[in-house]
C-alpha positions as CSV (number, residue, x, y, z in Angstrom):
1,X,-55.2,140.3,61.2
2,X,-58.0,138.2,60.0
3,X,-59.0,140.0,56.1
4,X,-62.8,140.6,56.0
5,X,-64.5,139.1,52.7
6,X,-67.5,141.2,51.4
7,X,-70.2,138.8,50.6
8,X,-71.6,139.3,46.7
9,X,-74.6,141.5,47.0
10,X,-74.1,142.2,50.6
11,X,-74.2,146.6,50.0
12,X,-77.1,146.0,48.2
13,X,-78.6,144.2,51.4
14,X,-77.4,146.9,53.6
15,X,-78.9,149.5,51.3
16,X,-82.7,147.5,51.1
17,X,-82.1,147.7,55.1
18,X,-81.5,151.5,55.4
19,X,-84.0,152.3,52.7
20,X,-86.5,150.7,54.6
21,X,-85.9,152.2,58.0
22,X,-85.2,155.7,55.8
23,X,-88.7,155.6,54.4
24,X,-90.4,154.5,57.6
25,X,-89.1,157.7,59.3
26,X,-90.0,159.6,56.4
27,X,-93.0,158.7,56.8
28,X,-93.6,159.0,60.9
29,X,-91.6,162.5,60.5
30,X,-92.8,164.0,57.4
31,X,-89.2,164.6,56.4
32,X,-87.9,165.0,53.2
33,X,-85.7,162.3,50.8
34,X,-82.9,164.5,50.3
35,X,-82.6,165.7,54.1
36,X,-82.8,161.6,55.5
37,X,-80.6,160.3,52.5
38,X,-78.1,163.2,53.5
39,X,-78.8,161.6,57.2
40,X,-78.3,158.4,56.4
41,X,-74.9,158.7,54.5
42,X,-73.5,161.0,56.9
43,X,-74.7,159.4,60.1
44,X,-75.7,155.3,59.4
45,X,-74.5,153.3,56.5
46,X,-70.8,152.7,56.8
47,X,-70.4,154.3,60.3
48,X,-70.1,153.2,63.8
49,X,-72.9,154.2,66.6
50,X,-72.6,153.3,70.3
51,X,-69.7,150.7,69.7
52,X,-71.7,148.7,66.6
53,X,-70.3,148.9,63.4
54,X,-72.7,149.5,60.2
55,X,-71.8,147.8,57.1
56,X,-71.1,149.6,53.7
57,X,-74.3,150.1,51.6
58,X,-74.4,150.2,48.1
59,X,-75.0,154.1,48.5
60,X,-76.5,154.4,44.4
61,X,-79.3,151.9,45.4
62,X,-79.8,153.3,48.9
63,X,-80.1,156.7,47.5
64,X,-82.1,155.0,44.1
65,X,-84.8,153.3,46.3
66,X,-85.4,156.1,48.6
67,X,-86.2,158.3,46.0
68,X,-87.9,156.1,43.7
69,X,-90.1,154.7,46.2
70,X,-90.9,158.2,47.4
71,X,-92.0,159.8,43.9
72,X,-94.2,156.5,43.4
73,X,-95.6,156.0,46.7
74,X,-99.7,155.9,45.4
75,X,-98.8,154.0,42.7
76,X,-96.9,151.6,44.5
77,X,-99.5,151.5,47.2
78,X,-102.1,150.9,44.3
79,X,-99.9,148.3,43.3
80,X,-99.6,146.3,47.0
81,X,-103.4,147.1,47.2
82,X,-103.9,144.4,44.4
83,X,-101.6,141.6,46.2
84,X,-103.9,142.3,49.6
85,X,-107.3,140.7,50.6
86,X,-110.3,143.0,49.0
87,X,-111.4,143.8,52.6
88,X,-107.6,145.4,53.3
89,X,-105.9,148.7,51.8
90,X,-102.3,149.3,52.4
91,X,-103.5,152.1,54.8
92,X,-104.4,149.2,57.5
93,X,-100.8,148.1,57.2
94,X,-98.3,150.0,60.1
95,X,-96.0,152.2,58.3
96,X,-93.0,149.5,58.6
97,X,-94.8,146.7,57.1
98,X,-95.6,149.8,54.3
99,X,-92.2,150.9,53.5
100,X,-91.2,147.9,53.0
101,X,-93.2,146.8,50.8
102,X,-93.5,150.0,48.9
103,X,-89.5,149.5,48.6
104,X,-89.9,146.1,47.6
105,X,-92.5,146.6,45.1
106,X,-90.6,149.9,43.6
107,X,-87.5,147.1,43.1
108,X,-90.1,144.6,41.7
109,X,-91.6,147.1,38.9
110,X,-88.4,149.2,38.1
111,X,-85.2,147.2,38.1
112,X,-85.3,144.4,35.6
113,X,-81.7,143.9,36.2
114,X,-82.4,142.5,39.5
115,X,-83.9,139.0,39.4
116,X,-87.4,138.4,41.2
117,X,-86.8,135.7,43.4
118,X,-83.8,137.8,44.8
119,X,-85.6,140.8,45.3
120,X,-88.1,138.5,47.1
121,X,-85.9,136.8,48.9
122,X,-84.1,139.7,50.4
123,X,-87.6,141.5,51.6
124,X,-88.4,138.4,52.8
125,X,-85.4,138.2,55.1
126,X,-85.6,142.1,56.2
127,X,-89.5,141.4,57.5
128,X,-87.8,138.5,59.3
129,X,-85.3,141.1,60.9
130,X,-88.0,143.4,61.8
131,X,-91.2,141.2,62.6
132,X,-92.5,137.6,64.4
133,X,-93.0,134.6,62.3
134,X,-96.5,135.6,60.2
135,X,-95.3,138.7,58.7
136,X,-92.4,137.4,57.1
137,X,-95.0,134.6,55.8
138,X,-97.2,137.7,54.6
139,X,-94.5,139.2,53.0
140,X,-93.9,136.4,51.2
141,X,-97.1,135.9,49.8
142,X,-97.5,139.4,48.5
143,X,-94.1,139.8,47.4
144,X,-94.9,136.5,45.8
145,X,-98.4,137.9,44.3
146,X,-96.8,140.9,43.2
147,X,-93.8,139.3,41.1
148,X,-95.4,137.2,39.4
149,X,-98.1,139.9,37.7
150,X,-95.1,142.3,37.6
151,X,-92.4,139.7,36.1
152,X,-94.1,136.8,34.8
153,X,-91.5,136.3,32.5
154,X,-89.2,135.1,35.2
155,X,-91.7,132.8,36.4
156,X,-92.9,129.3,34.5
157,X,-96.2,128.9,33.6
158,X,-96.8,126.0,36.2
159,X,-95.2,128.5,38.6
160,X,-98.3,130.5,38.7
161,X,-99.1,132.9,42.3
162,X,-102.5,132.2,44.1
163,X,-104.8,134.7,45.1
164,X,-104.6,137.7,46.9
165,X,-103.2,137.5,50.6
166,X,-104.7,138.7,53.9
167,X,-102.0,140.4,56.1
168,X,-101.4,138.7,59.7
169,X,-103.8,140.0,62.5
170,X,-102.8,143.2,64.2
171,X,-101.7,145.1,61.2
């Protein structure tokens, strides 16, 4: 029997993932954290539904983002607000495109320990898993946007962000 390897950072992946979907149905079912975090650990991360097996999450940041993102959510949403075009608000976004950047963001401004480009990166790759082509490019740009007037210390001075960014059409 082959061993399985767990790739470096890989729960913390798995977590972003089920934060994301954990906070979208927060937010389409009015639910509460503690009753979909409860869901989620009992149900989703680690477990195996219809024949696929879900990986292991790194349940302290699963549990950490969800709640963190929920307690913030205007602020955050002020936040994304100043990454978008002046004629969008983060209301205009669909809810998805919303919790994940109000999880991203909440990473961006409250976990230091966690370098930019990584939270970035891993957004970045979830908006890939859940959208076409543009919206990962949006993403991108307002992650992008955002970490660089929440962390410019990570970034170079010739490494400065552009403007604001208008999200793809439809959203």
């Amino acid at each position: 029997m082959a061993e399985i390897k767990k790739q470096p950072g890989q729960g913390r992946s798995v977590a972003r993932l089920g934060a994301v979907q954990a906070l979208y149905q927060m937010e389409l079912s009015d639910a509460q954290p503690d009753e979909v975090i409860k869901e989620f650990v009992a149900h989703r991360i680690g477990q195996e539904i219809e024949g696929d097996a879900y990986a292991e999450a790194d349940r302290a940041h699963f549990k950490w983002l969800v709640l963190n993102t929920h307690s913030r959510i205007d602020e955050l949403d002020s936040c994304i607000g100043s990454a978008l075009d002046a004629d969008w608000t983060v209301t205009r976004l669909g809810a998805l495109m919303r919790a994940l950047l109000r999880a991203a963001a909440a990473e961006l401004s409250a976990r230091p320990d966690i370098p930019a480009r990584v939270v970035m990166n891993e957004y970045v790759e979830l908006a890939g898993a859940f959208f076409s082509q543009r919206e990962p490019a949006f993403v991108n740009a307002a992650l992008d946007t955002l970490a660089h007037r929440l962390r410019a210390d990570e970034f170079a001075p010739s490494d400065q962000a552009g403007g604001n960014v208008r999200p793809p059409a439809g959203h």
